[in-house]
C-alpha positions in Angstrom: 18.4 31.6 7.1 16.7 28.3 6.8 13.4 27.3 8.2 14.5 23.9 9.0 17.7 22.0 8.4 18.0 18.0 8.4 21.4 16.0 9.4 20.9 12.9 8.1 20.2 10.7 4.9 18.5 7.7 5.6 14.8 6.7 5.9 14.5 9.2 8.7 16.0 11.8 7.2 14.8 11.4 4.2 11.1 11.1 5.1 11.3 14.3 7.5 11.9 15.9 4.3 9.0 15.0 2.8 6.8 16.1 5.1 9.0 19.2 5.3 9.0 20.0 2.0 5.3 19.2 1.6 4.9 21.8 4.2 6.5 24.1 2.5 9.2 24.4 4.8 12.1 24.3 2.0 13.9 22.2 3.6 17.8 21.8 3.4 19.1 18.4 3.8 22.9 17.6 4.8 23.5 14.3 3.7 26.9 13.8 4.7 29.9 13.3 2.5 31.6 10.2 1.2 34.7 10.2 2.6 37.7 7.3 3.8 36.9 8.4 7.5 33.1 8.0 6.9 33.5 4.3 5.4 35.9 3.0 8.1 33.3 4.2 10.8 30.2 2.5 8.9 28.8 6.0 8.3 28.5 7.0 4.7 25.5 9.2 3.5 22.1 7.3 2.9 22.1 5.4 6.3 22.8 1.2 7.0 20.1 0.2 5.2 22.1 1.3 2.3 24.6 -1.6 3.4 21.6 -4.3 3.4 21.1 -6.3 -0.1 17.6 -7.2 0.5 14.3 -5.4 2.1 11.7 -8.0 2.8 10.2 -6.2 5.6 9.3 -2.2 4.1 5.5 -1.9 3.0 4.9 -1.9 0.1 7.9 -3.2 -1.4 6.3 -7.1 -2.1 8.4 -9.4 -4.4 8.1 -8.8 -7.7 10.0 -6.8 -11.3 11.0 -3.4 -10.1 12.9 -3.3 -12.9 10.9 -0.6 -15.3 9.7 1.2 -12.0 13.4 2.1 -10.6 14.0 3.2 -14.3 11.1 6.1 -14.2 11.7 6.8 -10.5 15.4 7.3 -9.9 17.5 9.8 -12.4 20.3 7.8 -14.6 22.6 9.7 -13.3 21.4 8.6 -9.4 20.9 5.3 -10.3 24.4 4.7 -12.1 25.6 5.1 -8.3 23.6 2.2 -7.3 25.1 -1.7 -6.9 24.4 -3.9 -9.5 21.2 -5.4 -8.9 21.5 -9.2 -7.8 19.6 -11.4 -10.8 17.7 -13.3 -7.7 16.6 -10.5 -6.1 12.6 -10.4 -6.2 12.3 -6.9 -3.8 13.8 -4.0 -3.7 17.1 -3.5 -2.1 18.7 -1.7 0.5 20.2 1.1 -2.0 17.2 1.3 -4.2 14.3 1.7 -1.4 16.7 4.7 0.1 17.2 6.2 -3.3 13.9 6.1 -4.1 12.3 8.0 -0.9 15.4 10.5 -1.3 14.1 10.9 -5.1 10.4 11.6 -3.4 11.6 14.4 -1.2 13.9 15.9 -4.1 11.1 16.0 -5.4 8.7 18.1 -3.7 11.5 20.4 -3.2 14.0 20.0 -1.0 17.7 20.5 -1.1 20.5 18.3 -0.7 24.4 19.5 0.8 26.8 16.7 1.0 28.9 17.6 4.0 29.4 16.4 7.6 27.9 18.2 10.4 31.3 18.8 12.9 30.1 21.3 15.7 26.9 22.8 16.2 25.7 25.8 18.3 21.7 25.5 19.9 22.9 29.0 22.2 20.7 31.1 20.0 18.4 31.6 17.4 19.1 31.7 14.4 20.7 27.9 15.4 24.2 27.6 13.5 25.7 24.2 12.0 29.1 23.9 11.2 30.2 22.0 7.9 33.6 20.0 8.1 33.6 22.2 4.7 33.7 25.4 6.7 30.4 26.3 5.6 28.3 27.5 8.3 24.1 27.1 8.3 21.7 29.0 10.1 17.8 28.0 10.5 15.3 27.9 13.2 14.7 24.7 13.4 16.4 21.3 13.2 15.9 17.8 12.6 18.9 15.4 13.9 18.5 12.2 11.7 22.2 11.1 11.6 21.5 7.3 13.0 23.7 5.1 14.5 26.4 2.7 13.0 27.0 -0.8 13.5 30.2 -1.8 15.2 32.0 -4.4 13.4 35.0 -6.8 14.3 37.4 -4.9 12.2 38.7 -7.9 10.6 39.6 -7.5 6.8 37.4 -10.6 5.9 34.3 -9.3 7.4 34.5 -6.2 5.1 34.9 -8.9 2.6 32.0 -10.3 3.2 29.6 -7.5 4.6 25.9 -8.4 3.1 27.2 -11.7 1.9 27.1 -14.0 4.5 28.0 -11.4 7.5 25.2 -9.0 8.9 24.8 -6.5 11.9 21.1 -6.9 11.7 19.2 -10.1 12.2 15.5 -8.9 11.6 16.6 -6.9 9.1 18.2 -10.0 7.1 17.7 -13.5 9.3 14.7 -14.6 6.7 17.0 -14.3 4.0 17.4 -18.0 1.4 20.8 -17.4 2.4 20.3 -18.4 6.0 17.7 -20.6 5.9 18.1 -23.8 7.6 21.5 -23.2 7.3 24.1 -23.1 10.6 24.1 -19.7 12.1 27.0 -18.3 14.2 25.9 -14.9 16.4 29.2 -12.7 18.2 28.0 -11.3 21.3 27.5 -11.7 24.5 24.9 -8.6 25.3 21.2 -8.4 25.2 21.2 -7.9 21.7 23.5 -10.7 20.7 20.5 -13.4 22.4 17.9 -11.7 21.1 18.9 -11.7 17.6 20.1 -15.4 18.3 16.3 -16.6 19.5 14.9 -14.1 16.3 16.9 -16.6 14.3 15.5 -19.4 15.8 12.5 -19.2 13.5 14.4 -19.7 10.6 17.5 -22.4 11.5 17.6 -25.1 13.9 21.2 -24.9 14.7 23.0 -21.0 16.1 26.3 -20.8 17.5 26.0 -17.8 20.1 30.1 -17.0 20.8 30.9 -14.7 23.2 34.7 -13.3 24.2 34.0 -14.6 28.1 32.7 -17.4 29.9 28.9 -15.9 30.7 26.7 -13.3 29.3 26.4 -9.8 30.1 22.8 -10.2 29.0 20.0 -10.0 31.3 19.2 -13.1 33.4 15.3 -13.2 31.5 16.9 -13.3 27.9 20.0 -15.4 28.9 17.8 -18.1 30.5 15.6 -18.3 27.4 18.6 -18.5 25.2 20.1 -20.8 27.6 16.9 -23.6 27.4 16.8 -23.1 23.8 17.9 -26.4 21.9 18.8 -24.9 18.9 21.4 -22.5 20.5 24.6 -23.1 21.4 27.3 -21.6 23.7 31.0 -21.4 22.2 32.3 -19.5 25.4 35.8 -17.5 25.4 36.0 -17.4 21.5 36.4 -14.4 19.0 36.6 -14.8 15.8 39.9 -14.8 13.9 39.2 -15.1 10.5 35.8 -15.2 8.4 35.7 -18.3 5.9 34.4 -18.0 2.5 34.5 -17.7 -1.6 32.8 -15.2 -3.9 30.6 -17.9 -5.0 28.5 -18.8 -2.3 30.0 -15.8 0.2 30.6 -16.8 4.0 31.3 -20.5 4.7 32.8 -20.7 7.9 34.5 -19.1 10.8 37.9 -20.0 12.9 37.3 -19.0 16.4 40.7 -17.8 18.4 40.3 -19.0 22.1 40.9 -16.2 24.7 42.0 -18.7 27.2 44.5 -20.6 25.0 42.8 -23.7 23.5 43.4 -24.8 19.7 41.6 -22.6 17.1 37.9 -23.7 16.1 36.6 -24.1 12.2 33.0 -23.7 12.3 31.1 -24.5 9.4 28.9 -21.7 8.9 26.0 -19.5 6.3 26.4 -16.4 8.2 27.9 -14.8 10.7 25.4 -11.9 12.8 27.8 -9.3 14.6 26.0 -8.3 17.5 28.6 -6.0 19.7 26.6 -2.8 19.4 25.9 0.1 17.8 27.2 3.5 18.3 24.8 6.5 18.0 26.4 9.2 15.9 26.3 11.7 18.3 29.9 12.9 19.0 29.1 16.5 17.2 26.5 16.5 19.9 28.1 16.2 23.0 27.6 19.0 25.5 25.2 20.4 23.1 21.8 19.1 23.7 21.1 16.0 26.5 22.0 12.3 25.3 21.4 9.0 27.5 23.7 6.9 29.2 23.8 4.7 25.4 24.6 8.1 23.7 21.5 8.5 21.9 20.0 11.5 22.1 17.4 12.0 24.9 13.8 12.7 24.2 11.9 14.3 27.3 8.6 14.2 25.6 7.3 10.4 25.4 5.9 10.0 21.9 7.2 13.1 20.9 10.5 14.1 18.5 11.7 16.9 20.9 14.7 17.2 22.1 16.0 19.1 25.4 16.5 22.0 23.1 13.3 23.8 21.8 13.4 24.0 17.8 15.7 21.0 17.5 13.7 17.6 16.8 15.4 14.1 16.5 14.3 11.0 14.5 15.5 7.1 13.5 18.0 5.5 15.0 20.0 8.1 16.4 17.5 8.3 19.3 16.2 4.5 19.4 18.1 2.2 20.4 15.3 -0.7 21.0 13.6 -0.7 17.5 16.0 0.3 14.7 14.0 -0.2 11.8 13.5 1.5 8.7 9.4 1.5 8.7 9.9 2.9 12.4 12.6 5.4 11.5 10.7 6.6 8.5 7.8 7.2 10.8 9.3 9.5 13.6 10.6 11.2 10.8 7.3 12.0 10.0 6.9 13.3 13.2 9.7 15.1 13.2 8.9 17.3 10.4 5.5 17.9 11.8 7.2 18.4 15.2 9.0 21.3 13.6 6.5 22.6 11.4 4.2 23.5 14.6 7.6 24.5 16.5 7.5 27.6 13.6 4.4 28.2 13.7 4.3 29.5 17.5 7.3 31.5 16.1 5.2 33.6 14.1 2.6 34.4 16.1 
């Protein structure tokens, strides 16, 4: 039986087994597995920042030659898995900066299972997770740090394009050369969609904010700002049809079907920022432990990892839905492992 037991490989994940490991917990990461039904939902192992080129925003990570450094820190073999590495890139990437905290919690110990957590049973102690491999794992404590995945349009040209041109994450990428001062185009209609169109606002003077219907769903605080705004505008009752581009210079433009039956729209465009949601990976979870209205998982305790079940602790995205960064999912993974360690300790006693 384990003494704790992670679901989840991105910064969250990851970073809970540091502290884990450092605790001499031993900890046993489940990484998930890289399979068809894992890439058509946006969930393969090492989280979405894993499907962001550049990190601008991750301390300690300043432009510069990481070359020599990724060489000593990551294993060949690990590092033959990563992307090329983009000749103008000054940072470190998406792939590298997860790789390289996963190669800091291999190291101090832990252990790594690539398989998907499909059912999961909190009735008892000792806790039991079941592995779409059949495998069953028992441990005392758990840390849930599956995250949540982007929801796309589902056209083919946007997979085409993912990470050049089209993004799910405009803090994450908005400061990018690529979009600079270039014209912006934002799919949404939801709080998120205006916010991440004013966020861009400090980078381009022009955003095209197209939503399916004729007004937002957005608040009336964040529509109004968005509304006043001079460098947004309004493309109502449009979804896109088709994503514009070349492998050269990636996304160039957008056609816009209308929903009401007017001619299709060519929008010349740098980027397109789908902003339709994100949906928490929580399905194994249902019925198991409690999960808001959003379908993240609920955390009773303000400031704290716990979840409605004592033992199992939560961290990253899978339980924020307002933040969703790396720096802040790294950190309640943190807390998470510290969160658990404690948990055991009171077991002992």
């Amino acid at each position: 039986m384990e003494k704790t037991i992670i679901i989840g490989s991105g910064p969250a994940g990851w970073t809970a087994a540091i502290y884990a490991a450092r605790a001499s917990l031993s900890p046993l990461l489940i990484e998930g597995a890289v399979t068809l039904e894992n890439q058509e939902k946006n969930r393969l192992p090492m989280g979405q920042i894993a499907l962001t080129t550049e990190v601008e925003n991750f301390p300690g990570f300043p432009p510069g030659d990481l070359g020599g450094y990724l060489d000593s820190a990551i294993s060949k073999g690990r590092k033959g898995m990563l992307p090329p590495r983009d000749a103008e890139l000054t940072g470190v990437s998406g792939p590298e900066l997860v790789e390289l905290i996963r190669a800091q919690a291999v190291y101090f110990g832990t252990r790594v299972v690539s398989d998907d957590v499909i059912d999961v049973d909190f009735s008892q102690l000792p806790y039991k997770l079941i592995g779409a491999t059949g495998n069953i794992y028992e441990t005392k404590t758990v840390i849930i740090a599956t995250g949540a995945s982007a929801n796309y349009l589902g056209l083919e040209s946007e997979n085409r394009f993912k990470n050049r041109g089209v993004s799910a994450c405009a803090i994450c990428d908005g400061a990018l050369p690529r979009f600079r001062n270039k014209p912006l185009v934002v799919i949404g209609g939801g709080d998120a969609a205006v916010e991440e169109a004013l966020y861009l606002t400090k980078f381009t003077s022009k955003i095209y904010l197209v939503h399916r219907r004729d007004q937002l769903r957005a608040s009336k605080i964040v529509a109004k700002r968005a509304t006043e705004h001079s460098a947004i505008e309004f493309l109502w009752n449009r979804i896109p049809e088709e994503i514009l581009g070349n492998d050269k210079e990636g996304v160039t433009g957008v056609l816009l079907k209308s929903t009401v039956g007017e001619p299709v729209m060519e929008l010349t465009t740098s980027g397109l920022f789908v902003a339709i949601g994100r949906t928490p990976n929580t399905e194994f979870l249902k019925g198991k432990l409690a999960l808001t209205e959003k379908g993240v998982i609920a955390r009773p305790i303000p400031f704290r990892t716990n979840t409605s079940v004592p033992g199992v602790f939560t961290a990253g995205d899978v339980a924020d839905d307002y933040y969703r960064q790396a720096i802040s999912a790294a950190g309640t993974g943190c807390m998470a492992a510290l969160d658990a360690e404690r948990y055991l300790a009171t077991l002992n006693r």
